[in-house]
C-alpha positions as CSV (number, residue, x, y, z in Angstrom):
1,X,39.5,103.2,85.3
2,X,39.6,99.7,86.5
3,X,42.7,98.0,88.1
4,X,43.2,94.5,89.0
5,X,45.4,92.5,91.1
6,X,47.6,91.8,88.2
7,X,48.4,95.5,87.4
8,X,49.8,95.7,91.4
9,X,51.5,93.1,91.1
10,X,53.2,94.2,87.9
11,X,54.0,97.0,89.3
12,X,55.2,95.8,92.7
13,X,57.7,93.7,89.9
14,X,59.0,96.7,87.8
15,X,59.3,98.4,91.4
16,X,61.7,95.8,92.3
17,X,63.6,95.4,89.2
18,X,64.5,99.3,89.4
19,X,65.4,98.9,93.3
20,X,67.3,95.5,92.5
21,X,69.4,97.4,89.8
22,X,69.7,100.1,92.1
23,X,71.3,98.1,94.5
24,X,73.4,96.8,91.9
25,X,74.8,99.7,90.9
26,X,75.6,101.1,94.9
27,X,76.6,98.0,95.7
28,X,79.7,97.9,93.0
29,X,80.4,101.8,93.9
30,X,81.2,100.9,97.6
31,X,83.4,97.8,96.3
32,X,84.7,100.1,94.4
33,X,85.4,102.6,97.4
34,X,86.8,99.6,99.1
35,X,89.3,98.7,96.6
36,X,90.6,102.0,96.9
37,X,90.6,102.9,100.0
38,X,92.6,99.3,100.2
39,X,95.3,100.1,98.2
40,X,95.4,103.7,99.6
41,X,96.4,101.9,102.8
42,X,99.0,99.7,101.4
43,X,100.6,102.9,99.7
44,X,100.1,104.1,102.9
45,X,102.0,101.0,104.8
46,X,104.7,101.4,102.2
47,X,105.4,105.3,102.8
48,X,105.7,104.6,106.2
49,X,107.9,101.2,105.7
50,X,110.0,103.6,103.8
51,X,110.0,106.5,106.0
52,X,111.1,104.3,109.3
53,X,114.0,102.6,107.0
54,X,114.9,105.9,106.6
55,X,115.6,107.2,109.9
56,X,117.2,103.8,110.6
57,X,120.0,104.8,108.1
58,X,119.8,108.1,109.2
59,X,120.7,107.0,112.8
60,X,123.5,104.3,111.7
61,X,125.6,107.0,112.0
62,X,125.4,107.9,115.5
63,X,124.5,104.6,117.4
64,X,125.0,101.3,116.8
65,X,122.9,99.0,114.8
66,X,121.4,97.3,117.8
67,X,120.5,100.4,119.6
68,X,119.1,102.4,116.3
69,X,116.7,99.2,116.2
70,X,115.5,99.5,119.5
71,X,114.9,103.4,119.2
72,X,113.3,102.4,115.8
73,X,110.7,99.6,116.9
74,X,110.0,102.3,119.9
75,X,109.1,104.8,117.2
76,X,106.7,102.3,115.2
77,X,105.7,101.5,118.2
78,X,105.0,105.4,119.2
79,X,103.2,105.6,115.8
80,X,101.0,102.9,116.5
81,X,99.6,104.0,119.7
82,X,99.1,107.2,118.2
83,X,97.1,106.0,115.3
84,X,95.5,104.3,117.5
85,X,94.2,106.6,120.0
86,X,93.4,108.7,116.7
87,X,90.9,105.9,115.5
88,X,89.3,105.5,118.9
89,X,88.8,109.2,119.0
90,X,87.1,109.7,115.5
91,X,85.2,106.7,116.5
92,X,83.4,108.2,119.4
């Protein structure tokens, strides 16, 4: 059986064709995955919009508006350190 130089590089060609649509293909599942995971986080943002607005209401009824803001920026601000030391921890 007698191979040339044109049969490798034919080959070498249908190899990357396959890898190029490969790459297609994985690269549209982890946009995909992206998109996703980005509007998980704005339903996300919104919950907790939602959940602090909440407790502000909640609190209206025992402290004044000024003060149930303070406590309330405090307790996104509590949140936010937390999340963060949570992210710095899984990203060890």
């Amino acid at each position: 059986m007698k191979t040339t130089i044109s049969d490798f590089i034919i080959a070498f060609f249908d190899l990357l064709e396959a890898e190029g649509r490969a790459l297609r293909r994985n690269a549209m599942n982890v946009g995909y995955g992206l998109g996703f995971v980005m509007l998980a986080m704005l339903v996300a943002g919104v919950a907790v919009a939602f959940l602090l607005w909440g407790i502000y209401l909640l609190l209206l009824g025992w402290f004044s508006p000024p003060v149930t803001a303070l406590l309330m920026s405090l307790l996104a601000l509590l949140l936010a350190l937390l999340l963060l030391g949570v992210a710095r921890w899984l990203t060890r």
